[in-house]
LOGUTI-926530 format. One record per residue (C-alpha): residue number from 0; x, y, z; residue in one letter. Coordinates in Angstrom, 3 decimals. Layout:
% LOGUTI-926530
   nr         u         v         w  rest
  NUM         X         Y         Z     a
...
% end
This chain:
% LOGUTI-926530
   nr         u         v         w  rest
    0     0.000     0.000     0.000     x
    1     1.240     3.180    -0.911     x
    2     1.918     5.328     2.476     x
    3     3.207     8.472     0.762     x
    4     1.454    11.948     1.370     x
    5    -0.597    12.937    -1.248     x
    6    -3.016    15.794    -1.173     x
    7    -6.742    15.289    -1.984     x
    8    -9.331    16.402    -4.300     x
    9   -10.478    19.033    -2.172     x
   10    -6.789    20.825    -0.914     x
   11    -7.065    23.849    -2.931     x
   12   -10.228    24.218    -1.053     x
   13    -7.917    25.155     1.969     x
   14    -7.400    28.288     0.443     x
   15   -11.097    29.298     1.500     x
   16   -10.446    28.497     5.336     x
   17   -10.898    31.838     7.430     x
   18    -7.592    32.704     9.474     x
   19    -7.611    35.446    12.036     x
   20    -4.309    36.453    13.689     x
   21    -3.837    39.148    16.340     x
   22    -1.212    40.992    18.352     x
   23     1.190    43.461    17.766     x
   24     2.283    44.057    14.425     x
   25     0.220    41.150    13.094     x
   26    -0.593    42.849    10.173     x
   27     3.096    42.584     9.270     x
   28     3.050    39.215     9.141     x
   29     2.756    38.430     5.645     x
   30     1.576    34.541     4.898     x
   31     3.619    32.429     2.607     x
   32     2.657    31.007    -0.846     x
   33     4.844    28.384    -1.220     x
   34     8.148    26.641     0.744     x
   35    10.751    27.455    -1.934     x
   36    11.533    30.923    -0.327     x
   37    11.043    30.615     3.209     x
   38    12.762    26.891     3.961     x
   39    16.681    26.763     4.029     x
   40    17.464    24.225     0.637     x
   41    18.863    21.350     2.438     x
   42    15.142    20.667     3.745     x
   43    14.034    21.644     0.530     x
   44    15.076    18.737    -1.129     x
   45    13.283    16.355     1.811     x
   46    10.289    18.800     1.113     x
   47    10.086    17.732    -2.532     x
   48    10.591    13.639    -1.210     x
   49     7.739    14.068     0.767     x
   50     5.740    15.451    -2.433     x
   51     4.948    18.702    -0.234     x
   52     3.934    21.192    -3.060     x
   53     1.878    23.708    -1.189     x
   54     1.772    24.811     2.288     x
   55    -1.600    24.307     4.219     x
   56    -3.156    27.477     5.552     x
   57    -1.631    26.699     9.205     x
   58     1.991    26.486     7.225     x
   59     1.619    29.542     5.415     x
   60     0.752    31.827     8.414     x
   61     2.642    29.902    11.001     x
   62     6.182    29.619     8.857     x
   63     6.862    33.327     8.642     x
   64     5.976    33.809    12.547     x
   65     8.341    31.296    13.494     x
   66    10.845    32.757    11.077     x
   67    10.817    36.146    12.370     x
   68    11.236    35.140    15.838     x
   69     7.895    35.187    17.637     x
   70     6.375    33.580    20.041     x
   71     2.845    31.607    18.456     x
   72    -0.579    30.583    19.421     x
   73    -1.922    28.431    17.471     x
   74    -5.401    27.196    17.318     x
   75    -6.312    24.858    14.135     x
   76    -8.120    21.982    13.276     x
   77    -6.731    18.234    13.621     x
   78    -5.378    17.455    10.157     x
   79    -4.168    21.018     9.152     x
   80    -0.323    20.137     8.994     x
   81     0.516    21.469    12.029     x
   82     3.535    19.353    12.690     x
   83     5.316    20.301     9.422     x
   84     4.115    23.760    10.251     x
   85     6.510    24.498    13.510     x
   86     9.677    21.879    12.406     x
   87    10.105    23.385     9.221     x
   88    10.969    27.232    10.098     x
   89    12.907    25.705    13.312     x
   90    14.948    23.376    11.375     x
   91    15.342    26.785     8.722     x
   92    16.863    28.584    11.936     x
   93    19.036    25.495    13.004     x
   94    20.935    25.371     9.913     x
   95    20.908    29.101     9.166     x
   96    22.690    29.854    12.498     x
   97    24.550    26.686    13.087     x
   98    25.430    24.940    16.407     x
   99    24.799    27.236    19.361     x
  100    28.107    27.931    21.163     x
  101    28.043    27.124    25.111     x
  102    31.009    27.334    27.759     x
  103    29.895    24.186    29.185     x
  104    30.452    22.192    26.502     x
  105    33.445    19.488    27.122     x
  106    32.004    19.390    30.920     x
  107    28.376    18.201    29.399     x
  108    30.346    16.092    27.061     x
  109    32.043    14.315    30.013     x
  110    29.237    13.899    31.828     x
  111    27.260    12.310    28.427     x
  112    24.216    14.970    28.884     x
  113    22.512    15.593    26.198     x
  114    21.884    19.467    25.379     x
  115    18.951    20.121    22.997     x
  116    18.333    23.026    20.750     x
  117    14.731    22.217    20.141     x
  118    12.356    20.471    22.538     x
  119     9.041    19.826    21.532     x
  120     6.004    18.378    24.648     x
  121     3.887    16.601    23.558     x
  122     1.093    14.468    25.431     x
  123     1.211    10.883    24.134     x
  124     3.961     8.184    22.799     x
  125     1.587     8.003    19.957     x
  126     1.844    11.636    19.351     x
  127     5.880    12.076    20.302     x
  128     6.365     8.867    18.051     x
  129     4.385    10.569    15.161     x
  130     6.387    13.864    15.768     x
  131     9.815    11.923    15.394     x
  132     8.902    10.576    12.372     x
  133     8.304    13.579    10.687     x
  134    11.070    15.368    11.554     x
  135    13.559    12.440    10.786     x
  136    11.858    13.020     7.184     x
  137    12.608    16.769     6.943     x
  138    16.608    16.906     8.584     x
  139    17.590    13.584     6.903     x
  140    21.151    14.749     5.683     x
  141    20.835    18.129     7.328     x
  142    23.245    16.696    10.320     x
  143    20.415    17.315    12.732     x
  144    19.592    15.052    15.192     x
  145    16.509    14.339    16.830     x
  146    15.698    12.056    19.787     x
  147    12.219    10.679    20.987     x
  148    11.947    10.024    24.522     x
  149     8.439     8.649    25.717     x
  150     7.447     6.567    28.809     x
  151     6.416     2.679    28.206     x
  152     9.958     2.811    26.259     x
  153    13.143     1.424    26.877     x
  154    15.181     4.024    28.947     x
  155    18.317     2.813    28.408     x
  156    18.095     2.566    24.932     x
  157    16.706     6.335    24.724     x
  158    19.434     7.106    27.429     x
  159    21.704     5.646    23.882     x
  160    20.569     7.423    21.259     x
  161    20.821    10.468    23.577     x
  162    24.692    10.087    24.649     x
  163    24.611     9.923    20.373     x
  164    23.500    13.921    20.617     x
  165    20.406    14.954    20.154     x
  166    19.292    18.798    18.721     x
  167    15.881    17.964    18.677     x
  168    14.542    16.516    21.734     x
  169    10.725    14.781    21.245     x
  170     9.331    13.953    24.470     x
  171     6.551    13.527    26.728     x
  172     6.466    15.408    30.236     x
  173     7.216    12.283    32.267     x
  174     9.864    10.777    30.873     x
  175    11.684    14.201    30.024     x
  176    11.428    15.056    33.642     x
  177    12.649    11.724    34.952     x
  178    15.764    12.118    32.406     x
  179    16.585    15.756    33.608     x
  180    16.425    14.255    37.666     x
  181    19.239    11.542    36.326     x
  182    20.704    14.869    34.767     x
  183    21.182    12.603    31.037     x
  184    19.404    16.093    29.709     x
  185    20.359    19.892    30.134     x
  186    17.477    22.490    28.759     x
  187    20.114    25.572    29.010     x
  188    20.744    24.894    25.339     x
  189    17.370    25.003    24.052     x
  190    16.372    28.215    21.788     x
  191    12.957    26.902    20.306     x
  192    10.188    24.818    23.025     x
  193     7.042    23.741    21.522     x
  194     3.800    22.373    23.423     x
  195     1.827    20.467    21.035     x
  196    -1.250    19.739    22.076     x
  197    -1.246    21.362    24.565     x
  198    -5.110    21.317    25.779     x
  199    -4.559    17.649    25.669     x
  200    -1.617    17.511    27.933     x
  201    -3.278    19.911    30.635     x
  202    -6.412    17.343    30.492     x
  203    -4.280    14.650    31.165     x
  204    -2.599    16.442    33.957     x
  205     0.722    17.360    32.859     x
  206     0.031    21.149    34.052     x
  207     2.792    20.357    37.110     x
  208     5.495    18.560    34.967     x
  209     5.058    21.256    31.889     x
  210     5.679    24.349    34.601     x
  211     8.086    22.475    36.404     x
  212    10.110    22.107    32.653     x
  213     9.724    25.134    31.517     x
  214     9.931    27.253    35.086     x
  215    12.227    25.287    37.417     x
  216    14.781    23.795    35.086     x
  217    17.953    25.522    33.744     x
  218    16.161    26.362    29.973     x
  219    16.519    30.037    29.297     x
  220    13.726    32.226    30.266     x
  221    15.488    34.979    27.565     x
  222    16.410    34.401    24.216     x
  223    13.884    31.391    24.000     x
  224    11.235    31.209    21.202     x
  225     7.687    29.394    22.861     x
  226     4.950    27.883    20.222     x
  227     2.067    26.333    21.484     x
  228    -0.064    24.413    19.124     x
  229    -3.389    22.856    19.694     x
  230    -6.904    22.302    17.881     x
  231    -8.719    23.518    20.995     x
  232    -7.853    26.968    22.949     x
  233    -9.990    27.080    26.522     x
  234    -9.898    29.911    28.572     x
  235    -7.011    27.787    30.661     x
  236    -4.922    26.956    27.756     x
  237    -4.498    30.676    26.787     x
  238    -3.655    31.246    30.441     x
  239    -0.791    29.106    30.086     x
  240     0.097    31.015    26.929     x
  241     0.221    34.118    29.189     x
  242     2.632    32.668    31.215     x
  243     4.768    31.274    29.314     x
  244     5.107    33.123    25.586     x
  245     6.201    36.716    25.406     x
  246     4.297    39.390    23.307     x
  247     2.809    36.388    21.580     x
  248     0.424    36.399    18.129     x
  249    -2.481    34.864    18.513     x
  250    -3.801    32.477    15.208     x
  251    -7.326    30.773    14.647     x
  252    -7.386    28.739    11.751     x
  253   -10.973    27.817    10.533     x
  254   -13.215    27.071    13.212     x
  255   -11.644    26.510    16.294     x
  256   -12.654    23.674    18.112     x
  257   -14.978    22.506    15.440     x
  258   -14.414    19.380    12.822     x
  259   -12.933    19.355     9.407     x
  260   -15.147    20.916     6.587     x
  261   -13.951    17.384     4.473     x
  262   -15.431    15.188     7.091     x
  263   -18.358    13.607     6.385     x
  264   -20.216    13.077     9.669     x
  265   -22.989    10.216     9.996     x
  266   -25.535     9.019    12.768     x
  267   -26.952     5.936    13.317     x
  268   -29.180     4.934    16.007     x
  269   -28.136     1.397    18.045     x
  270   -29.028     0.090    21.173     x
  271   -25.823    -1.224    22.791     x
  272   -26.740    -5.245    22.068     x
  273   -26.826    -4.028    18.812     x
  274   -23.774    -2.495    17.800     x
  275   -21.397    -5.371    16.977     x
  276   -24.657    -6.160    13.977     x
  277   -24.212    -2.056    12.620     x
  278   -19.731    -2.256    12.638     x
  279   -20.218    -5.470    10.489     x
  280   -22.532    -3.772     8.328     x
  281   -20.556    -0.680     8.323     x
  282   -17.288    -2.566     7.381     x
  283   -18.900    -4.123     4.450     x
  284   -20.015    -0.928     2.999     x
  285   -16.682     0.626     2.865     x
  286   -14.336    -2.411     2.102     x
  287   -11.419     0.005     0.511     x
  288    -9.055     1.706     2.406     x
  289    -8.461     2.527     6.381     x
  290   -11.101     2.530     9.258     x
  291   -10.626     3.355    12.268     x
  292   -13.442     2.229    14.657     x
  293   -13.360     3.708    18.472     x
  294   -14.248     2.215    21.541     x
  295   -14.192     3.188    25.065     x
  296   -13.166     0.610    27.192     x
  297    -9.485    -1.733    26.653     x
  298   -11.530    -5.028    27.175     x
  299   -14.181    -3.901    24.269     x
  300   -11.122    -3.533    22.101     x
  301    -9.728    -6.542    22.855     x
  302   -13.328    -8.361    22.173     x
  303   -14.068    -6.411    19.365     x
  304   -10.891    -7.570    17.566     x
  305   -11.678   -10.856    18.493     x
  306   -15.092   -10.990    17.203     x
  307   -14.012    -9.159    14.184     x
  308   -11.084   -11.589    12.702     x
  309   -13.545   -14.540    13.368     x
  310   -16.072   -13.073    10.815     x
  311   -13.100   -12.428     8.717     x
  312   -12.162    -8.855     8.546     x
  313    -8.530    -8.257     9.155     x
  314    -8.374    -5.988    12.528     x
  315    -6.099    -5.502    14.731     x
  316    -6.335    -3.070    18.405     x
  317    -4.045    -0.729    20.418     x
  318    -4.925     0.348    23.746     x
  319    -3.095     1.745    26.852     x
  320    -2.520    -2.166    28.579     x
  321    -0.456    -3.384    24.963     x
  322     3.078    -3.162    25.635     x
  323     5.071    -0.854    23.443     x
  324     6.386    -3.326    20.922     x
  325     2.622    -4.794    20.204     x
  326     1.489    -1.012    19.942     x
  327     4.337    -0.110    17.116     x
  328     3.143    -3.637    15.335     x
  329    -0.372    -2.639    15.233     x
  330     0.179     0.083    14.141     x
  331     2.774    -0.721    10.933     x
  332     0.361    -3.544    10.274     x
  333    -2.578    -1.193    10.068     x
  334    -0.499     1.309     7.902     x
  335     0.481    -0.864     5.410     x
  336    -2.847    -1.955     5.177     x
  337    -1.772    -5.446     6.199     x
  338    -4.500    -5.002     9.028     x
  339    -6.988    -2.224     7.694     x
  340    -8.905    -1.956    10.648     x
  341    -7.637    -0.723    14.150     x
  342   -10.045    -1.328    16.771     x
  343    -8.662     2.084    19.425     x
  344    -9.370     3.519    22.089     x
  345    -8.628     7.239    22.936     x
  346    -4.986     6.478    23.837     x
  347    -5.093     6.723    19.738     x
  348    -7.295     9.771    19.135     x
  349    -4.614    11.632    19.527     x
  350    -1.433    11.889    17.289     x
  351    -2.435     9.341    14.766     x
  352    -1.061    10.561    11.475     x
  353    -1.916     8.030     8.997     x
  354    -2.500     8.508     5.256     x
  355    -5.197     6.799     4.116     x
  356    -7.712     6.956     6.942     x
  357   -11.140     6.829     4.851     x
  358   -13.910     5.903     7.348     x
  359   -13.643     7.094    11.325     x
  360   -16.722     4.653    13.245     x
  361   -17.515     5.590    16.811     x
  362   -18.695     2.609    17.907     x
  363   -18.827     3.610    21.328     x
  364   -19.008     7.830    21.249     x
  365   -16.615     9.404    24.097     x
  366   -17.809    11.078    27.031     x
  367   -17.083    14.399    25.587     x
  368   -16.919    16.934    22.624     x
  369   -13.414    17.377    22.865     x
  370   -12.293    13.760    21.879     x
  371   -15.052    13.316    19.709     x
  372   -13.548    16.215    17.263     x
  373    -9.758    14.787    17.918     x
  374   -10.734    11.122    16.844     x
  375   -12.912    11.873    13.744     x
  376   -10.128    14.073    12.546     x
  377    -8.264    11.509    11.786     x
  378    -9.725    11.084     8.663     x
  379   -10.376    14.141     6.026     x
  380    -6.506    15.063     6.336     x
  381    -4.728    17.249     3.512     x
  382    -8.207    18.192     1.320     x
  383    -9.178    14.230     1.531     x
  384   -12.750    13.804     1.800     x
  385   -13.372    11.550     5.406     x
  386   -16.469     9.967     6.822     x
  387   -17.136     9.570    10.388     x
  388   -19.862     7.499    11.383     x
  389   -20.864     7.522    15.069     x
  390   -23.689     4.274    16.518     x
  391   -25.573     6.672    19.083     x
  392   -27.718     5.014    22.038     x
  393   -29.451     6.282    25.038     x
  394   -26.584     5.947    27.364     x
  395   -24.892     8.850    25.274     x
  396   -26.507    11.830    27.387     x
  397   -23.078    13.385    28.346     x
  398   -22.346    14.408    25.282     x
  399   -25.791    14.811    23.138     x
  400   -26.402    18.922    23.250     x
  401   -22.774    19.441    22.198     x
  402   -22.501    16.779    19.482     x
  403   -26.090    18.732    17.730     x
  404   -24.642    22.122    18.073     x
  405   -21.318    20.683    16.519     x
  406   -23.338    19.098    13.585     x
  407   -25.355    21.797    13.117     x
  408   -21.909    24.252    13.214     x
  409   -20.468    22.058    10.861     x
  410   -23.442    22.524     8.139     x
  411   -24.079    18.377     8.604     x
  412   -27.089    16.411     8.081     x
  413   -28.689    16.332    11.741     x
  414   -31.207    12.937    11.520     x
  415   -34.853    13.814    12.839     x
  416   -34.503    10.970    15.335     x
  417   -31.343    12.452    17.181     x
  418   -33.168    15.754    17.328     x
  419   -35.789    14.051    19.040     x
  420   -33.319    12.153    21.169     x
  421   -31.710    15.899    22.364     x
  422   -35.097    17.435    23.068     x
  423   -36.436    14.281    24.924     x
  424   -33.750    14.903    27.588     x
  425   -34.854    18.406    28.362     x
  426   -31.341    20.199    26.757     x
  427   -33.177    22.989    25.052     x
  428   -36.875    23.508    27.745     x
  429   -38.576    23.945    24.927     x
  430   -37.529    21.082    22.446     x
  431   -36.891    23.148    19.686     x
  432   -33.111    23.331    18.257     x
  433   -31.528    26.049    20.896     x
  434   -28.016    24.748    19.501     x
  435   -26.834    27.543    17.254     x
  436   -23.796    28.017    19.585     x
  437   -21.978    25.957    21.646     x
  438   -20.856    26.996    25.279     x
  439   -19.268    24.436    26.838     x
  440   -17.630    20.802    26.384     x
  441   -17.254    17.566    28.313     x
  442   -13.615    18.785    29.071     x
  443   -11.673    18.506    32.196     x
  444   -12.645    22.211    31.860     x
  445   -15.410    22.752    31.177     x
  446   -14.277    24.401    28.523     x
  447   -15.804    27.053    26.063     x
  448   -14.464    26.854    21.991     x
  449   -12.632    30.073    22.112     x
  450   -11.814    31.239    18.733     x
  451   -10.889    34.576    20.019     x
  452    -7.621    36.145    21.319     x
  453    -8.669    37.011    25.120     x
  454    -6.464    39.396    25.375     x
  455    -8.261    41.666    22.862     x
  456    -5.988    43.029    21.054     x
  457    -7.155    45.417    18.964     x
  458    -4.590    45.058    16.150     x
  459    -5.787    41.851    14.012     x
  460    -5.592    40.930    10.806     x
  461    -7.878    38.325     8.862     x
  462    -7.653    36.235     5.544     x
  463   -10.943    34.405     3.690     x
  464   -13.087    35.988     6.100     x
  465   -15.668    36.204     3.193     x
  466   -15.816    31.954     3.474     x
  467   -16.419    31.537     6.924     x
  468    21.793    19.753    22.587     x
  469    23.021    20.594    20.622     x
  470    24.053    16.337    21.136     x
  471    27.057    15.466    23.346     x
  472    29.365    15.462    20.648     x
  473    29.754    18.955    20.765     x
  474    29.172    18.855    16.987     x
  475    32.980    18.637    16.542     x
  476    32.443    16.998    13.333     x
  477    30.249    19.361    11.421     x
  478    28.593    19.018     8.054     x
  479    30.263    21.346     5.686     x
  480    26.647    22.454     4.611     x
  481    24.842    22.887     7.605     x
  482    27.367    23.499    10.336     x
  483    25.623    19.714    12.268     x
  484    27.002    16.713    12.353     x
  485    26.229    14.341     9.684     x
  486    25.218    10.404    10.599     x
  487    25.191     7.440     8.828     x
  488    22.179     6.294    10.280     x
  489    20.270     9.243     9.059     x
  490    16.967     7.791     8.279     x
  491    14.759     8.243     5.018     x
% end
């Protein structure tokens, strides 16, 4: 199966998403048209591997923030190329400026601690794993060096590759803090930190470990560039942004907090006895390409797998009891479309970048409105047209008002039946459809769909509106192109 990038049908529709960005001198921030100009050439010729011929709209605003040296906000929808949209203009700085010089660096060699450049949070092994990836694709044969360090890993092999050097430093909070206690990583290095999804990580709990990081540890409060990147902003997550980005622009790419305009979105009605009869039915209809079919509970997943490969479909699960080498099998068996369907729970909603993903089933819906959006964007990615089909029963209440309001947002077909299902519980006192906005989520939060800058800046400017360590090798052997070392195990 072929697992290369490719853009859909609808991509130049992209060009119609609204953007909003705000803060000071926003409006002389001037998006980019294309990578040719703005990336530095050795990552151009990775760029053209990768078949990257356009930047998304998150790229083209995002790249020349970055590359002037500001701190970012950004708020955009699952799918939107986010990842390529911070690594790109960092990498472009890397190997403009070259190896960062440091007095401390034959003691840090000595004592094999690894000194960053780049450090990048993110919330999930999935997510760090998916982050690696794509930036071994963009710095192969730059000389840069990146390192993922998650927990449920081996440490001493990541405690390896990071006596190797590392410049770019992938990790979740755990396991970054737990390697900065046995002093194997110094942050006083690090010029560029990025939280990536960052709503996620406060949900999860990560609030102490990401202060702790970023306030307590040696990593330069001056000098340092901060991007935060996430497809949902609450009121919380911009108060983090406060406290931790300086003079920062604020940017809203299409509807924040709401689903992909290429998505497809589909309700069925199924009592819970019922559901195993509608995912067979389901998985007939749509025999080509990837589905991904949610469930909420690790035993479900494994029974559902089960049940699955005895009527013959080929399935395989993940979930958060499989030990990390069955997770990574899953998951190059579902890729390669050895195994097309992955039975998940949520420890895959988030940070799943797979090509290919043509059908998203909620067989069990989440709790919430917030993982709902993050799992059904996994399909619809770069202008591909998705569908997301979700079995809805009674025992759904939790998350019924929000999931109508989100439907009706997202100009979707809303069934008379789950209309009638809403207004039965009371949601709107008068049964009608009171749903035109939606105030608050499922969330650890709370949390209201911001898709404003709450510092109100008055200075904004808007687009479509119309369409609404350095390693421990000191780099002593440097790359005569990009002033970092080159390896042979640089990976393609």
């Amino acid at each position: 199966m072929d697992t290369c990038t490719h853009a859909g049908i609808n991509f130049g529709s992209y060009d119609n998403i609204p953007v909003e960005m705000t803060g000071n001198k926003s409006q002389s921030i001037k998006p980019v048209e294309d990578f040719e100009n703005e990336i530095h050439e050795l990552l151009m010729v990775n760029i053209r591997r990768v078949k990257y011929t356009k930047p998304t709209p998150i790229q083209k605003h995002s790249i020349p923030v970055i590359k002037a040296g500001r701190d970012l906000m950004a708020c955009a929808q699952t799918g939107s190329g986010k990842t390529a949209a911070f690594l790109l203009p960092i990498c472009t700085a890397m190997l403009t400026t070259g190896p960062p010089e440091s007095g401390s660096m034959q003691t840090s060699y000595n004592s094999r601690q690894a000194l960053p450049v780049c450090l990048v949070l993110s919330p999930t092994r999935e997510l760090a794993m998916q982050t690696f990836s794509e930036a071994r694709k963009f710095i192969f044969a730059t000389g840069i060096r990146a390192v993922v360090l998650y927990g449920g890993g081996e440490p001493r092999r990541q405690l390896c590759e990071l006596e190797r050097g590392c410049d770019i430093c992938v990790a979740t909070p755990g396991r970054l803090t737990d390697f900065i206690e046995r002093n194997r990583i110094g942050l006083h290095c690090v010029k560029y930190l990025v939280l990536d999804e960052a709503d996620r990580m406060l949900d999860m709990g990560f609030a102490p470990q990401i202060r702790s990081v970023v306030e307590n540890s040696n990593m330069p409060q001056e000098g340092r560039q901060t991007v935060m990147f996430s497809a949902t902003f609450p009121k919380e997550i911009q108060q983090l942004a406060r406290d931790f980005l300086r003079d920062y622009l604020y940017l809203a790419v299409g509807r924040v907090g709401s689903t992909n305009e290429f998505i497809r979105q589909r309700l069925l009605y199924s009592d819970h006895e019922q559901k195993l009869h509608y995912l067979v039915k389901l998985l007939k209809e749509n025999a080509n390409g990837l589905v991904l079919v949610f469930v909420e509970t690790k035993r479900r997943a494994d029974m559902i797998e089960a049940y699955l490969l005895k009527e013959n479909f080929m399935a395989v699960n993940i979930h958060g009891d499989r030990s990390q080498q069955d997770r990574e099998e899953a998951l190059r068996l579902f890729k390669t479309g050895e195994r097309p369907i992955l039975v998940a729970t949520d420890v895959a909603a988030r940070g799943l970048d797979i090509n290919n993903i043509t059908h998203v089933i909620n067989c069990d819906l989440p709790a919430n409105i917030d993982d709902y959006v993050h799992r059904i964007g996994r399909t619809g990615r770069a202008g591909n047209v998705g569908i997301a089909t979700s079995l809805v029963s009674d025992k759904d209440r939790s998350i019924l008002k929000d999931l109508l309001a989100l439907l009706v947002e997202a100009n979707q077909e809303v069934p008379q039946w789950f209309e009638k299902l809403v207004a039965s519980h009371n949601f709107s006192g008068s049964g009608g459809r009171d749903f035109g906005k939606r105030t608050s989520g499922g969330g650890k939060f709370g949390r209201t769909f911001a898709s404003r800058d709450v510092r109100g800046h008055s200075e904004s400017v808007t687009y479509n509106q119309g369409n609404k360590g350095r390693g421990s090798h000191g780099f002593s052997q440097q790359s005569k192109n990009s002033g970092y070392q080159d390896f042979e195990d640089d990976w393609w």
